[in-house]
C-alpha positions in Angstrom: 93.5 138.6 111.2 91.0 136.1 109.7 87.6 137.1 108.5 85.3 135.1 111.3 83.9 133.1 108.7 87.5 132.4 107.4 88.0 131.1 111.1 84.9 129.0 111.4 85.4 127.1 108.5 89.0 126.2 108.9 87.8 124.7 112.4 85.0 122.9 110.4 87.3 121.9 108.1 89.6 120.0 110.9 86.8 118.8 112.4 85.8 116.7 109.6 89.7 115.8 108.6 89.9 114.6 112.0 86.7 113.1 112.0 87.5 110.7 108.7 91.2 109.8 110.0 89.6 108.6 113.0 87.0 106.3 111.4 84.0 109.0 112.8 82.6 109.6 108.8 83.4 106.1 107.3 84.4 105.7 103.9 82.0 105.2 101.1 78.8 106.6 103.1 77.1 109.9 101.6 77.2 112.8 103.9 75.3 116.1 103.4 76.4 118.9 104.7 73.0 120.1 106.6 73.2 116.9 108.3 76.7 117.7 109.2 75.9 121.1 109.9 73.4 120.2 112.5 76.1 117.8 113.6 78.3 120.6 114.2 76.2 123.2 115.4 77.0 125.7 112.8 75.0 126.7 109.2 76.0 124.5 105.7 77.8 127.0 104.5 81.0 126.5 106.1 80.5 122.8 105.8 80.3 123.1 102.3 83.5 125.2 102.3 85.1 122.5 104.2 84.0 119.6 102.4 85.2 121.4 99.1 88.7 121.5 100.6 88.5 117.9 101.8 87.9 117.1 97.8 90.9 118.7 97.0 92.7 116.9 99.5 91.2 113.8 98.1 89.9 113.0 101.6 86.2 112.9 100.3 84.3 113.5 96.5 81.6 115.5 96.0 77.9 113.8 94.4 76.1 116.6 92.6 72.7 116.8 94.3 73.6 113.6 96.4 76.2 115.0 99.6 79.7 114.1 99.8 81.1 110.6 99.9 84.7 109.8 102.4 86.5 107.9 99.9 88.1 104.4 100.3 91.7 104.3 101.2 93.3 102.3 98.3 96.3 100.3 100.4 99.1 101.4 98.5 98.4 104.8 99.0 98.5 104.4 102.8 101.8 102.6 102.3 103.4 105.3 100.1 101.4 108.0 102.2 103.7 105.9 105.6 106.5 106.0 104.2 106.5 109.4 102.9 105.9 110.8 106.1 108.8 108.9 107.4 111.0 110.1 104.9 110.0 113.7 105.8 108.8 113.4 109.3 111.6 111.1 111.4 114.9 113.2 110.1 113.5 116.7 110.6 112.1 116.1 113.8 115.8 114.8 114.4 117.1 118.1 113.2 115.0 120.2 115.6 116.3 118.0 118.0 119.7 118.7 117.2 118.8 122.6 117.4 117.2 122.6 120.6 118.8 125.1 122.3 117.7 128.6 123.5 114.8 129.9 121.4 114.0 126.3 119.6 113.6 124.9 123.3 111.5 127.9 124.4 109.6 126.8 121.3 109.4 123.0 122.2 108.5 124.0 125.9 105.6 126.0 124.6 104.1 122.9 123.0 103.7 121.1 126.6 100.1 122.0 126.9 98.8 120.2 123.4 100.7 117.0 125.1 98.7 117.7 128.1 95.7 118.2 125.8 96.6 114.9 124.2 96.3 113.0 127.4 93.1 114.3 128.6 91.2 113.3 124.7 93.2 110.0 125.1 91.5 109.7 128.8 87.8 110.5 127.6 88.5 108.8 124.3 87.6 111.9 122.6 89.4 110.4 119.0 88.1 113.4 117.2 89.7 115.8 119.3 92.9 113.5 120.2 93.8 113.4 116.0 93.5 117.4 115.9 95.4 118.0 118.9 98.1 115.2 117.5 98.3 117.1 114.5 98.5 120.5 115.6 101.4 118.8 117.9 103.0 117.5 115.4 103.0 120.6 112.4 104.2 123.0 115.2 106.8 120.4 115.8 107.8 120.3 112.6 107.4 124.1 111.7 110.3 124.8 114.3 112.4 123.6 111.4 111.4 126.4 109.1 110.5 124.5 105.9 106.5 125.0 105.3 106.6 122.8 102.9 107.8 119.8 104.7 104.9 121.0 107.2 102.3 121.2 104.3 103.5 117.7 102.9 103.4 115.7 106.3 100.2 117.2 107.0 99.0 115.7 103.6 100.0 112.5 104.2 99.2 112.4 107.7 95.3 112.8 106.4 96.4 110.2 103.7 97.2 107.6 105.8 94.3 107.2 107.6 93.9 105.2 110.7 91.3 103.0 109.8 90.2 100.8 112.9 91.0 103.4 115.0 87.4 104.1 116.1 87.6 100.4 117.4 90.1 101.5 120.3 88.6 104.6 121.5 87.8 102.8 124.9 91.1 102.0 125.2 93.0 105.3 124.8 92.7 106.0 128.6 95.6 102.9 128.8 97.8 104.4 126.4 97.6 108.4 127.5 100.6 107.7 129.7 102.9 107.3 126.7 102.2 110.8 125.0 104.1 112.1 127.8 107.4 114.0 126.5 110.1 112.5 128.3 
């Protein structure tokens, strides 16, 4: 079991991955982490702690004395970050596919309610919440196939290739919340 703080931070720490994918924290503006603390409702500390492993995922950089600064998403990254994730993502998830049969589709089943969760951020264009939720999907998804690393990797890339506009069609999500729907 996780310390509480261990907990709290790791939640943090999705929060604000979720928050820069989505466009939330834009790139190249200086956040500190009291103001994202107060944000969040919780003390610096874990914000901090967050932000530290956002540096390492090269999400953000830290400015000594200054906050920390969501970094620009150089193009060619995004594109190598795409297609990386398609190299990973698209066969695996065809494997699980394959294999879904008896405990692997108990498995699948069990993942119903983050669709569900899905479709209600879509509807209150909660973005935020919606990229979590897509990611938690997705990493469980993937997990079923039993190779952490592949999960570790797409996870990675999915924070790599940022969304960027995304923030522009929160309002219409509601439209497209029909489509998350597992057939």
């Amino acid at each position: 079991m996780l310390p509480q703080t261990q907990k709290l931070r790791d939640r943090v720490t999705a929060a604000l991955r979720a928050a820069i994918i989505s466009g939330e924290l834009t790139p190249g503006t200086i956040y500190s982490a009291p103001e994202l603390a107060r944000a969040f409702g919780v003390s610096p500390t874990p914000v901090r702690e967050a932000m530290i492993s956002l540096v390492n995922d090269a999400l953000v950089e830290k400015l000594p004395n200054r906050g920390f600064r969501v970094i620009e998403l150089d193009p060619a990254i995004l594109d190598q970050a795409v297609e990386a994730r398609l190299l990973l993502e698209v066969p695996t998830m065809g494997a699980i596919a394959q294999a879904c049969t008896g405990n692997v589709a108990k498995a699948v089943f069990a993942l119903l309610p983050l669709v569900d969760a899905m479709e209600t951020t879509a509807r209150h264009g909660d973005l935020v919440r919606l990229l979590e939720t897509d990611t938690t999907f997705h990493t469980r998804f993937l997990s079923l196939h039993g190779n952490n690393v592949i999960v570790d990797t797409v996870r990675n890339m999915r924070s790599l290739a940022r969304l960027t506009g995304l923030k522009a069609l929160a309002p219409d999500l509601a439209h497209f919340s029909a489509e998350v729907r597992l057939g």
